[in-house]
C-alpha positions as MATLAB code, in Angstrom:
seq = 'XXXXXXXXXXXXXXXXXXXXXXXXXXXXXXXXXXXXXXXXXXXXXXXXXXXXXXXXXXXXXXXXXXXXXXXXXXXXXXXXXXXXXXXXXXXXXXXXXXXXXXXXXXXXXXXXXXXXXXXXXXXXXXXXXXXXXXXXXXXXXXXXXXXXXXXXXXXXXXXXXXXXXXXXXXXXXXXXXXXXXXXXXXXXXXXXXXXXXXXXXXXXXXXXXXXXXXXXXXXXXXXXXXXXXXXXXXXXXXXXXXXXXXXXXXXXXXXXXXXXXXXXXXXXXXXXXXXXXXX';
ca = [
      61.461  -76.188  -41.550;
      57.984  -75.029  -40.074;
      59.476  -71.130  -40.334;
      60.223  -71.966  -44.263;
      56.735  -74.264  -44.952;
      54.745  -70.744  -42.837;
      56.574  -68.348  -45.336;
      55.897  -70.316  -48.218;
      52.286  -70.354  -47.441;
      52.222  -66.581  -46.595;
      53.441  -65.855  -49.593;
      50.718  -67.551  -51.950;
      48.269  -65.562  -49.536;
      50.240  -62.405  -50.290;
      49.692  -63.002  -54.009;
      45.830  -64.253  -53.633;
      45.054  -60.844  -52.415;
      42.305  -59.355  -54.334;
      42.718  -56.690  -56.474;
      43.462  -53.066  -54.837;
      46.485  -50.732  -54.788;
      49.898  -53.005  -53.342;
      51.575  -49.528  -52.171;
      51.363  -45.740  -52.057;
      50.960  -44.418  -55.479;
      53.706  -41.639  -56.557;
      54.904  -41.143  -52.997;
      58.781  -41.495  -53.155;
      60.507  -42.400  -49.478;
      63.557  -39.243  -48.272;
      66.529  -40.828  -50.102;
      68.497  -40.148  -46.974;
      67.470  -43.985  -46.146;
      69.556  -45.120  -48.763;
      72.606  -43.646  -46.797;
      71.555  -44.544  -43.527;
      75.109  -44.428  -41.856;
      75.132  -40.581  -42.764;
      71.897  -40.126  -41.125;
      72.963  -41.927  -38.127;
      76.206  -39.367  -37.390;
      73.374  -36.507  -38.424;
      71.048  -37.802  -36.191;
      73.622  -38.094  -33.021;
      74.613  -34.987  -34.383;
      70.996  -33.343  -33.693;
      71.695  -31.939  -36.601;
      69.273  -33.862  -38.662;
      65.615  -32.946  -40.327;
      62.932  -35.359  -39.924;
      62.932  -38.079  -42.665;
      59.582  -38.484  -45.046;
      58.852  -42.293  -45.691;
      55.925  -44.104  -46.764;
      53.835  -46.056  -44.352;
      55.039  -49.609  -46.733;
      58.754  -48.734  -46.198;
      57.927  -47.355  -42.283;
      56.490  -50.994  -41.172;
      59.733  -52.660  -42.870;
      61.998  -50.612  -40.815;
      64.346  -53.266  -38.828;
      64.419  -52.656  -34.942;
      67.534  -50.946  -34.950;
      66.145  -48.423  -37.883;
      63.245  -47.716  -35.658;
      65.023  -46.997  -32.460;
      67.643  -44.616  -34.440;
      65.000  -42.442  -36.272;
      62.530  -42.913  -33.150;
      60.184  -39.521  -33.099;
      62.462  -37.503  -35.687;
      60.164  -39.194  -38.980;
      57.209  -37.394  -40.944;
      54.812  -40.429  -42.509;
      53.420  -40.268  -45.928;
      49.761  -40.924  -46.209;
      48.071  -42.096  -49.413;
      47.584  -38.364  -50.611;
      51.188  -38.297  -49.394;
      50.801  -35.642  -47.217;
      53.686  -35.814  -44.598;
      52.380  -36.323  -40.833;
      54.664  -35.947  -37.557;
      54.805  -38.984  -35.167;
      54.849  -39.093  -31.218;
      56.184  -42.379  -29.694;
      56.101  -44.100  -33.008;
      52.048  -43.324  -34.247;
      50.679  -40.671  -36.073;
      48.210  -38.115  -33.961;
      45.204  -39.743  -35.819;
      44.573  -42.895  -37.761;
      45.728  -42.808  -41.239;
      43.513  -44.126  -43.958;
      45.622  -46.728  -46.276;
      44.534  -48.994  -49.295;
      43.720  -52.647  -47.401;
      46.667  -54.646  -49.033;
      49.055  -51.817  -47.912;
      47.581  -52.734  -44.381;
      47.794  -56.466  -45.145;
      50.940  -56.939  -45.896;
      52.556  -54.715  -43.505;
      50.652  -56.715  -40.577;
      51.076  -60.238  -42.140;
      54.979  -59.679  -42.167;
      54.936  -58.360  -38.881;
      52.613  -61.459  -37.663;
      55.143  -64.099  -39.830;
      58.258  -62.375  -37.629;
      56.334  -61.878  -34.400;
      56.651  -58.478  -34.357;
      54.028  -57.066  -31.627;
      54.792  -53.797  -31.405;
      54.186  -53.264  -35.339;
      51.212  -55.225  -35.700;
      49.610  -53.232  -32.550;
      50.782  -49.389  -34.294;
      48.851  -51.054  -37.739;
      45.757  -51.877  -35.458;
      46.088  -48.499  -33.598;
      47.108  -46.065  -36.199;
      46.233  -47.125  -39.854;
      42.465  -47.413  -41.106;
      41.651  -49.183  -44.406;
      40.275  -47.274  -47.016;
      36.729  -47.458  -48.090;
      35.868  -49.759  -51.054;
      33.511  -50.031  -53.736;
      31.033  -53.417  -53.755;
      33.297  -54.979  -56.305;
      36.528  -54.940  -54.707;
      34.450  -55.515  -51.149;
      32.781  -58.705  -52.739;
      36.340  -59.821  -53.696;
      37.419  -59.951  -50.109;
      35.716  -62.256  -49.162;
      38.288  -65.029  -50.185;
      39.553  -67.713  -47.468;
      43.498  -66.894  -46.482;
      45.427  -69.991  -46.842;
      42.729  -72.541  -46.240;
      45.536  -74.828  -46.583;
      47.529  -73.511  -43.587;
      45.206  -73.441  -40.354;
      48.279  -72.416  -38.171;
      48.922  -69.521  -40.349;
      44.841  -68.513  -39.837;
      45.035  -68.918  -36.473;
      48.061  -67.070  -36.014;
      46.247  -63.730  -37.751;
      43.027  -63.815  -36.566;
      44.606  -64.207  -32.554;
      47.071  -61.495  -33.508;
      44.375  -59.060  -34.544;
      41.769  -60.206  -31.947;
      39.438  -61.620  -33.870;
      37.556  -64.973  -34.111;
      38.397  -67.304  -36.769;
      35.048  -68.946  -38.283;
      34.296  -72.874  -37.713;
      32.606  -74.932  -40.223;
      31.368  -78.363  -39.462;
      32.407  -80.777  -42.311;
      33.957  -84.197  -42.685;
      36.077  -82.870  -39.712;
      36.419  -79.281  -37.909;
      37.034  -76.840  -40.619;
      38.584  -73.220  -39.492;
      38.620  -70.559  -41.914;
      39.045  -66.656  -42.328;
      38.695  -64.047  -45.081;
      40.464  -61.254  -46.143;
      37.251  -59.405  -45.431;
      37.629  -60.008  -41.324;
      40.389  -58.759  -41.725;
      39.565  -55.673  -43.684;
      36.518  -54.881  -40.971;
      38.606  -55.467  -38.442;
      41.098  -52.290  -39.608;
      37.757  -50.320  -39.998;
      36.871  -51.094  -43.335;
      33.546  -49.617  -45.022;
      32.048  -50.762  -48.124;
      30.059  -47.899  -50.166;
      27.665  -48.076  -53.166;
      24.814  -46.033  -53.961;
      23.615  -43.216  -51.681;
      26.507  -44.499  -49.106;
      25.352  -48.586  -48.905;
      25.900  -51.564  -50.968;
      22.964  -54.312  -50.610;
      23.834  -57.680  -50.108;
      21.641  -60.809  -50.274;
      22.829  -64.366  -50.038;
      21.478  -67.529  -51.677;
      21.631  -71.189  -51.367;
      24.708  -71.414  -53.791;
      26.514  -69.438  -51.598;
      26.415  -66.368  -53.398;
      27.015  -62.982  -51.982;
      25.665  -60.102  -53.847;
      25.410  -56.472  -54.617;
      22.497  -55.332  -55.915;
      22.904  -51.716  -56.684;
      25.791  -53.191  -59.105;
      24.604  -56.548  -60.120;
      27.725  -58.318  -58.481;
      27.777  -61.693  -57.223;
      30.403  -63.842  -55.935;
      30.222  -67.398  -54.669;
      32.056  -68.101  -51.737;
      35.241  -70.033  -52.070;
      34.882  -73.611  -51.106;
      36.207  -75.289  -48.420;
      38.000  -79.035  -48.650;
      35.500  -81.844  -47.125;
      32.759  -82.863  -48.594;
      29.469  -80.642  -48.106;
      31.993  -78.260  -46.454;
      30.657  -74.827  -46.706;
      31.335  -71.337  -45.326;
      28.590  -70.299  -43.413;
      26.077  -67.337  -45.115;
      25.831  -65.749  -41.679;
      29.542  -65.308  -40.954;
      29.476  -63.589  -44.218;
      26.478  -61.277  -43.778;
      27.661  -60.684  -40.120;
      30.913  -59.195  -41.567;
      29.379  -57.411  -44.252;
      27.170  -56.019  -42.039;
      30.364  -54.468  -40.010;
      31.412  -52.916  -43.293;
      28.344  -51.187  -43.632;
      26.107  -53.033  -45.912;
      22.935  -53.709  -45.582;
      22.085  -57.616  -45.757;
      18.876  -59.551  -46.540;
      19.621  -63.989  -46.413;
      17.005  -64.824  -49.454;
      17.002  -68.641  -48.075;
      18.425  -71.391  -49.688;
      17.138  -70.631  -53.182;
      19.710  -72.660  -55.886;
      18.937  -70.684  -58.852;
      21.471  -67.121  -59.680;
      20.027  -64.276  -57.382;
      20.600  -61.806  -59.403;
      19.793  -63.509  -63.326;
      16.574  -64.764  -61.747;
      14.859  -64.409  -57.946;
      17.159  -61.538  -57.583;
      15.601  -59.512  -60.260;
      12.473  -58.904  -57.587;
      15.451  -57.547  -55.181;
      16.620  -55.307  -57.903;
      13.322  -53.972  -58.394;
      12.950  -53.233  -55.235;
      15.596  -51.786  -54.699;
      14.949  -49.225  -57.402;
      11.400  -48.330  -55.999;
      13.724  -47.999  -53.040;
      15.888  -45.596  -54.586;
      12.850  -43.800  -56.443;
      11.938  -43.140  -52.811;
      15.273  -41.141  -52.115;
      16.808  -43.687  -51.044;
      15.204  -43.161  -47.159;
      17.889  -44.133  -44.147;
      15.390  -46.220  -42.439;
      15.977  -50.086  -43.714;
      13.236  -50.434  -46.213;
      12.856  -54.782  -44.904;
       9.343  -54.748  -45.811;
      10.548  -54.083  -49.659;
      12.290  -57.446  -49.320;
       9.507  -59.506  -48.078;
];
């Protein structure tokens, strides 16, 4: 019953993924998988060439699968270039779309499957993203289910975030998760700029996004601005907290931050971090 009440709750997480690209576009696995108990006699035949897959169908191979193709597999990266493997990984980390990533370790997490979840962590790299879909990440998974949370966030070595409401809230983001398979955030001249306000509001300001953070249940139950700067600081962005501020940063107070940020760019956009524009 706990198995069945975990899936179900993985599965609304699976769908509540923000928007990005749910597998490898055009790539097409070898069809020899479809006939697997020919490949099997070719195989202990040694007379069989290396089969192509994508890195989606790779991480749903069963046990069994895995230990009969072992070594003798080419993977498909998201150009679909075919790469070789050694002891199951790829010579170099291969860069994947995030929900690719996701899903592949959430399944392997929901099965307690160790050995996949630690060739995701070691071997795949999420691709960069633009400030829109990066904003988007940053999305509680299952704030329902703390178990399921818990059970992530220890299985990728991360901390899961504590807020103090009517009781102890936990809750993580699909963004901690996306930093923590090497994520990067770009925008303009390489970095996005992200201020938060009072509402809870993160922002980009070299695209006039903002988000507000998604609740949490309790009353004055909040997710904490620093947690969120603190991560999208490990993507890459550069982050200014504006206070506590009610008003929309960037319809109002944020339009000084705008400016600046043009007389920033106006500058050449210089590497150093320009903090005294923000002051």
């Amino acid at each position: 019953m706990y198995f069945k009440a975990l899936f179900t709750a993985g599965v609304i997480s699976l769908f509540s993924l923000p928007t990005s690209a749910f597998a490898q576009v055009a790539c097409q696995d070898d069809e020899r998988l479809y006939s697997f108990a020919d490949y099997v006699d070719e195989r202990q035949a040694g007379t069989s060439e290396p089969l192509q897959l994508t890195v989606a169908t790779f991480l749903n191979l069963t046990p069994r699968a895995r230990d009969v193709i072992g070594d003798n597999l080419r993977l498909l990266d998201s150009e679909c270039r075919p790469l070789q493997v050694s002891q199951g990984e790829p010579p170099f980390r291969i860069e994947m779309p995030f929900s690719t990533l996701y899903m592949g370790f959430y399944d392997a997490v929901l099965r307690g499957d160790e050995r996949t979840q630690q060739i995701l962590l070691n071997s795949f790299r999420a691709e960069p993203v633009d400030p829109m879909e990066f904003i988007s990440y940053f999305t509680v998974i299952d704030s329902g289910n703390e178990e399921l949370m818990e059970r992530l966030a220890r299985s990728a070595g991360i901390n899961i975030h504590t807020a103090s409401c009517d009781a102890e809230t936990k809750y993580l983001h699909f963004a901690d998760l996306f930093v923590r398979f090497g994520g990067s955030v770009y925008g303009e001249h390489g970095k996005a700029w992200f201020v938060s306000g009072g509402r809870g509001l993160i922002s980009s300001v070299d695209t006039e996004l903002s988000q507000i953070f998604t609740p949490l249940e309790g009353s004055y139950c909040k997710v904490s601005k620093n947690s969120v700067l603190s991560v999208a600081e490990a993507a890459g962005a550069i982050t200014f907290n504006i206070g506590t501020h009610n008003e929309d940063i960037l319809s109002r107070r944020g339009s000084h931050f705008i400016q600046k940020h043009q007389e920033w760019l106006e500058l050449g956009a210089p590497d150093a971090v320009p903090a005294s524009l923000f002051d």
